[in-house]
C-alpha positions as CSV (number, residue, x, y, z in Angstrom):
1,X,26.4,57.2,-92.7
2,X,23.0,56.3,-91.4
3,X,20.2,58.5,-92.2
4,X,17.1,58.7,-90.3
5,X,14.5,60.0,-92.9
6,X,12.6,62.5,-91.2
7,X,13.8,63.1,-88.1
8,X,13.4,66.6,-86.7
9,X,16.9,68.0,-84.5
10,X,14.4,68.5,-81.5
11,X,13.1,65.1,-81.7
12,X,16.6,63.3,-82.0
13,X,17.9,65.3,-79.1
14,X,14.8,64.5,-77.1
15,X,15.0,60.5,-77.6
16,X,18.7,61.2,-76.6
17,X,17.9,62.9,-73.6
18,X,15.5,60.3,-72.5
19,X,17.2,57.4,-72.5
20,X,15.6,56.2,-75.7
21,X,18.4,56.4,-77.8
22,X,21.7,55.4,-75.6
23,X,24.2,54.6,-78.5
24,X,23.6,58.1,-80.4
25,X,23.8,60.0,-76.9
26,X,26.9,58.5,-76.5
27,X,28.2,59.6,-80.0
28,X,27.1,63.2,-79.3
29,X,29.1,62.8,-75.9
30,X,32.5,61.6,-77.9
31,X,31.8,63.8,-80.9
32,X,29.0,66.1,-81.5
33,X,25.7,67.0,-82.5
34,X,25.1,69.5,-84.9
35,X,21.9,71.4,-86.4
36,X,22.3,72.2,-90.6
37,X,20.2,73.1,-93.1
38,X,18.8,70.4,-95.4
39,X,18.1,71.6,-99.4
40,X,14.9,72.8,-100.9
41,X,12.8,71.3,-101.7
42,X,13.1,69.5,-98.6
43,X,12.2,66.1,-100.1
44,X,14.0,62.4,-99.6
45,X,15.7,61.7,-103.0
46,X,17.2,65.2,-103.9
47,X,17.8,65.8,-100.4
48,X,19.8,62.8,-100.6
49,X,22.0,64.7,-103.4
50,X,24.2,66.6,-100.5
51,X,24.9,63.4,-98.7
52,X,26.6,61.7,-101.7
53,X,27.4,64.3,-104.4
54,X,28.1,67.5,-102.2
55,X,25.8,69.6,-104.2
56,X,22.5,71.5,-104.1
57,X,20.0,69.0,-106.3
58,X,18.3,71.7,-108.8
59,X,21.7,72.2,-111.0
60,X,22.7,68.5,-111.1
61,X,19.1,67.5,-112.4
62,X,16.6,66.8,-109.2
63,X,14.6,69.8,-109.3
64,X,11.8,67.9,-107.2
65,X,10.5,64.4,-106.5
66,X,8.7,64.8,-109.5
67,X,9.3,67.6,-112.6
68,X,8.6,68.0,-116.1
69,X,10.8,67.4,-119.1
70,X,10.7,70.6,-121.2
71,X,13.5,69.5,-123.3
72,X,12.0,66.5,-124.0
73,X,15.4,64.7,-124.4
74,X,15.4,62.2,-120.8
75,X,11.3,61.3,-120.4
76,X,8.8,59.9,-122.8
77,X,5.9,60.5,-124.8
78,X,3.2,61.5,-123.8
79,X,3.5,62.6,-120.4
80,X,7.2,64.0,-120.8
81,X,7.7,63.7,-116.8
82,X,9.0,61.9,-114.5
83,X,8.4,60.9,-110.7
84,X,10.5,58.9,-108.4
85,X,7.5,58.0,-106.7
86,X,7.2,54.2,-108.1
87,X,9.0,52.3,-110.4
88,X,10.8,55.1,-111.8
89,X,12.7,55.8,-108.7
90,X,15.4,53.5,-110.6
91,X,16.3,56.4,-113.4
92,X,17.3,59.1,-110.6
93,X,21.1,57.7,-111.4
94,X,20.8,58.2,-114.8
95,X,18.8,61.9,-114.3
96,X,21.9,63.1,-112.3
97,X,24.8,65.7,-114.1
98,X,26.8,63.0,-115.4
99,X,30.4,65.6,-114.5
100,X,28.7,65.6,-110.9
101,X,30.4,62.1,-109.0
102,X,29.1,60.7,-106.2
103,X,31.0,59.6,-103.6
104,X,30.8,55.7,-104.3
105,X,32.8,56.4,-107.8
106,X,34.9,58.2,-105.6
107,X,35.7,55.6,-103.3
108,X,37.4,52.3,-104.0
109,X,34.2,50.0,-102.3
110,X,31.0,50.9,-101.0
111,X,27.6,49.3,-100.0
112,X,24.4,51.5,-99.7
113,X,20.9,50.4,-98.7
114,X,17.3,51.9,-99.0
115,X,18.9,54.6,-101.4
116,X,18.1,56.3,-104.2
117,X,21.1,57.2,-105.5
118,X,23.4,54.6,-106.0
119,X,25.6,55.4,-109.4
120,X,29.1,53.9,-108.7
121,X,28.2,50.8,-107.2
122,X,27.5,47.1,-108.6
123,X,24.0,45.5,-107.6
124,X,26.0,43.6,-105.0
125,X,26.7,46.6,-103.5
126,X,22.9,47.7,-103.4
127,X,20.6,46.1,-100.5
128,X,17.3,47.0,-100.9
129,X,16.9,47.3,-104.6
130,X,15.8,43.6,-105.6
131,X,12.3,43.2,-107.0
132,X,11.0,41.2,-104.0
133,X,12.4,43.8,-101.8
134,X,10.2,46.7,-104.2
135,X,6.8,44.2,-103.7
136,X,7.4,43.8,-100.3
137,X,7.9,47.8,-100.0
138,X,4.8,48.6,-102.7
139,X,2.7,46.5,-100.2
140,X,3.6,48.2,-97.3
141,X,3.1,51.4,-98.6
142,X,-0.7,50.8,-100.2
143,X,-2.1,49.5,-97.0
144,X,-0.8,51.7,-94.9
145,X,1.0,49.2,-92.9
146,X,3.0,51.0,-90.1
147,X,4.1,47.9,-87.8
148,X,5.3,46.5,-91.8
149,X,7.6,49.7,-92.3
150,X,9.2,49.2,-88.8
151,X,10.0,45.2,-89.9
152,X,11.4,46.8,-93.4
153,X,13.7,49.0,-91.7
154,X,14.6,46.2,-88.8
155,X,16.0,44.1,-91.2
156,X,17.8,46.5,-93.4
157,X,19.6,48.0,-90.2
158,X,20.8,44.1,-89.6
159,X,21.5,43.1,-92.7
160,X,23.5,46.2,-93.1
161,X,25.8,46.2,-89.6
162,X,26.4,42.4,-91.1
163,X,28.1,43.2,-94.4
164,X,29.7,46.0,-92.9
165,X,31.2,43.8,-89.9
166,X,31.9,41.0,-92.8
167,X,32.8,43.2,-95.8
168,X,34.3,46.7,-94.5
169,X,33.4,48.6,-97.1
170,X,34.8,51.9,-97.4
171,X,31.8,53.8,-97.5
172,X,28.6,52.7,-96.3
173,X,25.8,54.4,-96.4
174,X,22.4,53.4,-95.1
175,X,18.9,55.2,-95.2
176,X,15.9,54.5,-92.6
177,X,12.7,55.8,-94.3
178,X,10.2,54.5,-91.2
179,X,10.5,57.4,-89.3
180,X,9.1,59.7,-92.2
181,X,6.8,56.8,-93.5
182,X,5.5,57.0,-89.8
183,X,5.4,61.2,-89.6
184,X,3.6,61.4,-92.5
185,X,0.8,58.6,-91.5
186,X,0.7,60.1,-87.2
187,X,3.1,63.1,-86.8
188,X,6.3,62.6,-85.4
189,X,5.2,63.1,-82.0
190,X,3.7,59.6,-82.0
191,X,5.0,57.3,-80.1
192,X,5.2,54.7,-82.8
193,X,7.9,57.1,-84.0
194,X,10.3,56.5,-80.9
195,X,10.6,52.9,-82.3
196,X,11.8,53.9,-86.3
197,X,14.6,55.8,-84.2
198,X,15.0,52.7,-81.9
199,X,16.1,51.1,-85.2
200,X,18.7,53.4,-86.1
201,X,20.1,53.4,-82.4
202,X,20.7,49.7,-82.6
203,X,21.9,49.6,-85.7
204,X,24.7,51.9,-84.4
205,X,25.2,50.1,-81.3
206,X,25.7,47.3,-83.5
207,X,28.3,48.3,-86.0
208,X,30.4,50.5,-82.7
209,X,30.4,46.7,-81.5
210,X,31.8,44.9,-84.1
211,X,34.2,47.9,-85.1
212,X,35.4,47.7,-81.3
213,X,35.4,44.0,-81.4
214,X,37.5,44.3,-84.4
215,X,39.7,46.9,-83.4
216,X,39.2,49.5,-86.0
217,X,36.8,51.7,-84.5
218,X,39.4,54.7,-84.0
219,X,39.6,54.3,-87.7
220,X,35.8,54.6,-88.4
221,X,33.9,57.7,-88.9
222,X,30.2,56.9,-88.0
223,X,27.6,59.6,-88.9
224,X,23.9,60.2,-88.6
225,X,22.3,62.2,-90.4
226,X,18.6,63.4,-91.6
227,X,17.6,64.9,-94.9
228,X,14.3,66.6,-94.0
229,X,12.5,67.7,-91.1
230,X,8.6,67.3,-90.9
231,X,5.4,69.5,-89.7
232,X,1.8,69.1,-89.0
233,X,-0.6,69.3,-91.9
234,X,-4.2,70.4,-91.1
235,X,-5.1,71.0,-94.3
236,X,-4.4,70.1,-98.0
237,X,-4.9,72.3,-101.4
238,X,-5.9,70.2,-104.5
239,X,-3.5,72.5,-106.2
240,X,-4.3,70.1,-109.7
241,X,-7.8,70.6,-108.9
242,X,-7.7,74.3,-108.4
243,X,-6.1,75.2,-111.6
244,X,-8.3,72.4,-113.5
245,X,-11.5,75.1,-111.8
246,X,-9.6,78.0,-113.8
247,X,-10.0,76.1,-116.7
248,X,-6.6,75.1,-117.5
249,X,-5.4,72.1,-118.8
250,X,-3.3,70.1,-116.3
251,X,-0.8,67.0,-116.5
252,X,-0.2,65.7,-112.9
253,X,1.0,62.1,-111.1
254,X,-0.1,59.7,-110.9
255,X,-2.7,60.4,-113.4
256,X,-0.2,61.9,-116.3
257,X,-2.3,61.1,-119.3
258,X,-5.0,63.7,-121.1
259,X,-5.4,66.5,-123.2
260,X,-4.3,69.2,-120.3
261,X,-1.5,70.8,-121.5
262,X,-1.9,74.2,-120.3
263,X,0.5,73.4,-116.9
264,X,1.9,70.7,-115.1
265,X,2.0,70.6,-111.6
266,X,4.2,68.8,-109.8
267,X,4.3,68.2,-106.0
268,X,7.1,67.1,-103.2
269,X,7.1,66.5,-100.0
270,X,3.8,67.6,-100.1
271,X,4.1,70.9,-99.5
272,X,6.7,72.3,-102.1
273,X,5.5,72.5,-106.2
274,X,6.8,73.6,-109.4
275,X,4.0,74.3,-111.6
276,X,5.0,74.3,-115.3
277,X,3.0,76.5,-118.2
278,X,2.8,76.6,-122.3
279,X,3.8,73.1,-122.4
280,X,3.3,72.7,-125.6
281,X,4.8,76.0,-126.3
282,X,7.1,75.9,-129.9
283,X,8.2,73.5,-131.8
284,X,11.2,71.0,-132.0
285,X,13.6,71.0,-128.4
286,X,12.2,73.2,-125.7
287,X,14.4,75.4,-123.8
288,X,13.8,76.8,-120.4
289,X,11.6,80.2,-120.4
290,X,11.5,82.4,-118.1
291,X,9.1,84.8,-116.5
292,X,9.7,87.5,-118.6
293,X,8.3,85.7,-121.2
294,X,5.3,84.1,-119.7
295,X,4.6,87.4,-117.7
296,X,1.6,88.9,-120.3
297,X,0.0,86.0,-120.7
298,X,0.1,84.5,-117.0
299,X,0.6,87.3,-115.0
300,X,-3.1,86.6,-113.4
301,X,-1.7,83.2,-112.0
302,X,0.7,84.6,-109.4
303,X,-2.1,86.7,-107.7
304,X,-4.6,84.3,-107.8
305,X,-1.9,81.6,-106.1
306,X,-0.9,84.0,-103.3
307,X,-4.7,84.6,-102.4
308,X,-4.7,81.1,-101.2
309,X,-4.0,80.5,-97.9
310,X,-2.4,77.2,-99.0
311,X,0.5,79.4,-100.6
312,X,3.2,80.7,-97.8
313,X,6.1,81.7,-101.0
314,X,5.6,81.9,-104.5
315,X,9.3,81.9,-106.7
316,X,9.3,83.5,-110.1
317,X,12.4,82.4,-112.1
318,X,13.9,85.4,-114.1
319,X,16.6,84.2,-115.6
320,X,19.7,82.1,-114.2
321,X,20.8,84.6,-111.9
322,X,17.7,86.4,-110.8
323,X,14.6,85.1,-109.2
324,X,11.6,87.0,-107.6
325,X,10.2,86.1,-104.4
326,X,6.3,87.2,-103.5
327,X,4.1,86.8,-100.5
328,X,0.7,87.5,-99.4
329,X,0.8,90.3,-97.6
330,X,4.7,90.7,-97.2
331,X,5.4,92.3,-100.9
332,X,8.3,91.0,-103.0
333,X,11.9,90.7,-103.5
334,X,14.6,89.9,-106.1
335,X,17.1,87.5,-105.2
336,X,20.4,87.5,-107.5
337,X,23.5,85.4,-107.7
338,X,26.5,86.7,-109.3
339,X,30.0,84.9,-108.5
340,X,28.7,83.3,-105.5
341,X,27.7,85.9,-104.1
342,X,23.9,86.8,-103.2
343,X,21.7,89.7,-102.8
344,X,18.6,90.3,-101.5
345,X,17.0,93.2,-102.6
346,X,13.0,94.1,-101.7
347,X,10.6,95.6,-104.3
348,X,7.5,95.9,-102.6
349,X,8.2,94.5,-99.3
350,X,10.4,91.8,-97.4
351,X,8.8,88.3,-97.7
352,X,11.8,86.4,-96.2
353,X,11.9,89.3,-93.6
354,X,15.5,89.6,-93.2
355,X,16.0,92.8,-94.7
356,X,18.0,93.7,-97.5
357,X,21.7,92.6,-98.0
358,X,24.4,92.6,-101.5
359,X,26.8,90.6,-102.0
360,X,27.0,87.8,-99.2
361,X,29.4,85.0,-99.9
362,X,27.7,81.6,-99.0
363,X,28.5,81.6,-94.9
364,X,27.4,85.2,-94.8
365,X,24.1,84.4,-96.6
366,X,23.5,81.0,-94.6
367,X,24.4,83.6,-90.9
368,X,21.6,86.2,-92.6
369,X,19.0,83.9,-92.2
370,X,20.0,81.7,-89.6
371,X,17.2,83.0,-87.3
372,X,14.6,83.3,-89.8
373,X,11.5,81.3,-90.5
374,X,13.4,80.4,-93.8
375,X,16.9,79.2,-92.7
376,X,19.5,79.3,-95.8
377,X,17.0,80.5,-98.3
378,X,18.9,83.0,-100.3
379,X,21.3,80.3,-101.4
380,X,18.5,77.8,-102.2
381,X,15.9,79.7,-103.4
382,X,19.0,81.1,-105.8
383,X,20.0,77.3,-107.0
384,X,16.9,75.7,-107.5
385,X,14.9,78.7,-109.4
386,X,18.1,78.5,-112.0
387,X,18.0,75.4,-112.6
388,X,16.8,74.5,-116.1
389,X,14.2,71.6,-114.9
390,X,12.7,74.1,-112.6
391,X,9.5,75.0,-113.3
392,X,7.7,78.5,-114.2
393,X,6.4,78.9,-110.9
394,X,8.0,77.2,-107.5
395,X,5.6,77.2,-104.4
396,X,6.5,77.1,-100.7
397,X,3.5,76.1,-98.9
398,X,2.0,77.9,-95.8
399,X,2.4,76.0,-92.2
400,X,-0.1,73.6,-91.6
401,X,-0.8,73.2,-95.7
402,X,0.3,70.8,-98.1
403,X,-0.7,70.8,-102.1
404,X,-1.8,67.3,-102.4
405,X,-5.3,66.5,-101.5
406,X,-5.7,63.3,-103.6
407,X,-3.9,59.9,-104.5
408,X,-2.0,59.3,-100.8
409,X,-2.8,56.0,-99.8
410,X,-2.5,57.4,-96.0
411,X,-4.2,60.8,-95.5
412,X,-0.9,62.9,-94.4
413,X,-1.4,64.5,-91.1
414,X,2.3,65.8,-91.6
415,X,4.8,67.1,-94.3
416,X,7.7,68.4,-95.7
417,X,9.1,70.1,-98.5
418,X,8.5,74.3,-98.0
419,X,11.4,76.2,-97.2
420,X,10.4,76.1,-93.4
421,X,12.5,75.8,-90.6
422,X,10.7,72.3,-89.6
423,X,11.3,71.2,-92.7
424,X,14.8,72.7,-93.2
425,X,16.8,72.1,-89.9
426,X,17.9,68.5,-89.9
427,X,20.5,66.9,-87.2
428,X,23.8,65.8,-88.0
429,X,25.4,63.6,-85.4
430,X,29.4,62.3,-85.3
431,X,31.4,60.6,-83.8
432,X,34.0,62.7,-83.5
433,X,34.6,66.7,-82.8
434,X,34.4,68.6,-85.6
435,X,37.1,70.9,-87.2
436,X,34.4,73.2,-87.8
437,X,31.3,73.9,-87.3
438,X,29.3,72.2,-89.6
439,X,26.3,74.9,-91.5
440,X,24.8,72.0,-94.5
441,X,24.4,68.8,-95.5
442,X,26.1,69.5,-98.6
443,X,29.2,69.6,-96.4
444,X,28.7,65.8,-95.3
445,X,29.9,64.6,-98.5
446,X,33.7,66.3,-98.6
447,X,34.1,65.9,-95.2
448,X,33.5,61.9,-95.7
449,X,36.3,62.4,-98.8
450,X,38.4,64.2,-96.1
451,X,38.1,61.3,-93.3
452,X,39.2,59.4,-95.8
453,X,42.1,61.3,-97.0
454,X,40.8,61.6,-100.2
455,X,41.1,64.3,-102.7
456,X,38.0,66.5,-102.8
457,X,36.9,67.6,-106.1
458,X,36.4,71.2,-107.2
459,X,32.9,72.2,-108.0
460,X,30.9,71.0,-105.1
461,X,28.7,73.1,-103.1
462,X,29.9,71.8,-99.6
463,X,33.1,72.4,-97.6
464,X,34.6,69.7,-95.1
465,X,34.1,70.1,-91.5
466,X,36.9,67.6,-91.2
């Protein structure tokens, strides 16, 4: 599995038209190429969730890229938050559902590189992950240092097709993060871009080789895959800024320390946020509230957000089943799950603008909204707002708008995140015909149990395409 970070359907699909990319075109001849819907928030490390653990990220712990710790049972004093931005990117193994397996514990032997989830696997297993590697990477990142991404993911892609040639791991799995490092810092229409993808290409090329060489490439299953899209970003909201000038007190990253605790507001992507209120709320462990019982004293806060133009959707959490959806403009919604199923059902208006619907199993509800500017967002609006790290209030942001203005080390001229179709439809790309059309990402993960005639555990969120 090798996962270009970033990479929009329309710009694989062009690099494979082109020329640039002859290795994938010639999987998408032999097998396929397919467009699915990523997870929201729409953000490397939870999006990575589906790929390896077959479920949506809110309900097995990875609410965002960063979230706060109501409970106050997995962070610390005195920020009670966590972001994988930095070194606590090593605690998303521990963060995860601990009855939720990933594939590696599924599998017998595995090797996994530039990820962030790697639970089941010795530190043998893990390329990427040794301190040098994370100064090398932290140096990178703070200068800004495009042509220094490229090299990173150069030598992961080679050092990868070797221990697979040498080791033949079961599962391999292998994450290229230049492509969105590179979006972010000149839009994905940059031509420095073509070269992340370049990477990926030959790294294929390399392992269909040695698998041919070998003779076990009728036996392999090679995948590419993205776990977000990316859009232009014209503007950015200093969404910690703007509820610091309503005179609340705010906790955000990187700067988690103060006496704010009013809200917390933590962004992904950029342009996703859950924004937390009444942290310090009652006394001893801190259960999840909903609206219903914040609505007299914040109600204000919902209107004011949705007068920005920063704001596109703005998710209330009602209770486990039962959400409300609001827009500027468009009026709101409810949006309930009850046995798998989900309804749709507009209050004031129609702010996904796909109408009403009841009871639509999960293939029904991903068909619904297929076309829409929102692909899938019944069923992931409905997962992340129950989830009990979620926050209060869960923003979408508007196209062209992110919610971090401060503390990039590269100005973003693109994001992702938002429940967009940029940011939601991601390519999947294999190397054989499907048995089935493949609809999300969460199906990656039983399929690769499937291919390997493995038993595929009850409880996921995906269904095998194999």
């Amino acid at each position: 599995m090798l996962v270009a970070d970033g990479a929009r359907p329309d710009t694989l699909a062009a690099g494979m038209d082109t020329g640039l990319l002859p290795a994938l075109a010639r999987l998408r001849t032999e097998g396929g190429f397919h467009v699915v819907t990523s997870v929201f928030p729409s953000v490397t490390g939870p999006a990575y969730a589906p790929f390896l653990m077959g479920r949506f990220p809110g309900p097995i712990g990875l609410p965002g890229l960063r979230w706060y710790d109501r409970s106050r049972t997995v962070t610390s004093f005195p920020h009670w938050s966590r972001s994988y931005v930095g070194s606590e990117l090593r605690k998303v193994d521990r963060d995860l559902e601990p009855g939720a397996p990933t594939l590696f514990e599924l599998t017998d032997s595995g090797l996994a590189a530039m990820n962030v989830i790697g639970r089941g696997l010795d530190a043998q297993e893990l390329e990427g992950h040794s301190l040098a590697f994370a100064v090398r990477a932290a140096y990178t990142h703070f200068r800004g240092d495009l042509q220094g991404w490229l090299a990173i993911d150069r030598a992961i892609g080679e050092r990868v097709a070797s221990r697979i040639r040498r080791e033949r791991p079961e599962v391999a799995f292998c994450a290229f993060i230049c492509t969105d490092k590179l979006s972010h810092a000149v839009g994905q229409g940059a031509a420095i871009v073509s070269e992340a993808l370049r990477i990926v290409d030959q790294t294929a090329a390399q392992i269909r080789d040695d698998a041919e060489r070998d003779g076990c490439w009728e036996r392999l299953s090679l995948w590419v895959v993205s776990d977000h899209g990316h859009s232009s970003v014209r503007e950015h909201e200093d969404l910690v800024g703007l509820l610091q000038s309503w005179k609340l007190g705010v906790i955000a990253h990187p700067w988690v320390f103060g006496a704010g605790r009013d809200a917390a507001v933590m962004v992904s992507g950029n342009a996703m946020a859950h924004v937390y209120l009444d942290l310090d709320a009652g006394n001893g462990h801190r259960g999840r509230p909903w609206w219903g019982s914040l609505a007299e004293r914040w109600s204000w806060l919902p209107e004011r957000l949705l007068e920005r133009r920063s704001v596109d959707l703005l998710v209330l959490p009602l209770s486990p089943q039962e959400c409300e959806v609001r827009a500027r403009g468009r009026g709101a919604a409810r949006v309930i799950v009850q046995a798998g199923r989900y309804s749709y059902r507009p209050i004031s208006g129609d702010p996904l603008g796909i109408g009403a619907h009841e009871a639509l199993a999960g293939a029904e509800a991903h068909a619904v909204t297929g076309a829409s500017d929102y692909p899938d967002a019944l069923v992931q609006i409905a997962h992340l707002a129950g989830s009990t790290r979620a926050g209060e209030i869960i923003l979408s942001a508007a196209r062209e708008w992110d919610f971090r203005a401060r503390w990039e080390p590269i100005r973003h001229v693109s994001s992702h995140g938002a429940l967009h179709r940029d940011h939601m439809l991601v390519p999947l790309l294999l190397n054989r015909p499907a048995a089935r059309i493949p609809h999300r990402t969460v199906d990656v993960m039983p399929s690769a149990l499937s291919a390997l005639g493995r038993a595929v555990p009850a409880g996921l969120d995906g269904v095998s395409f194999v």
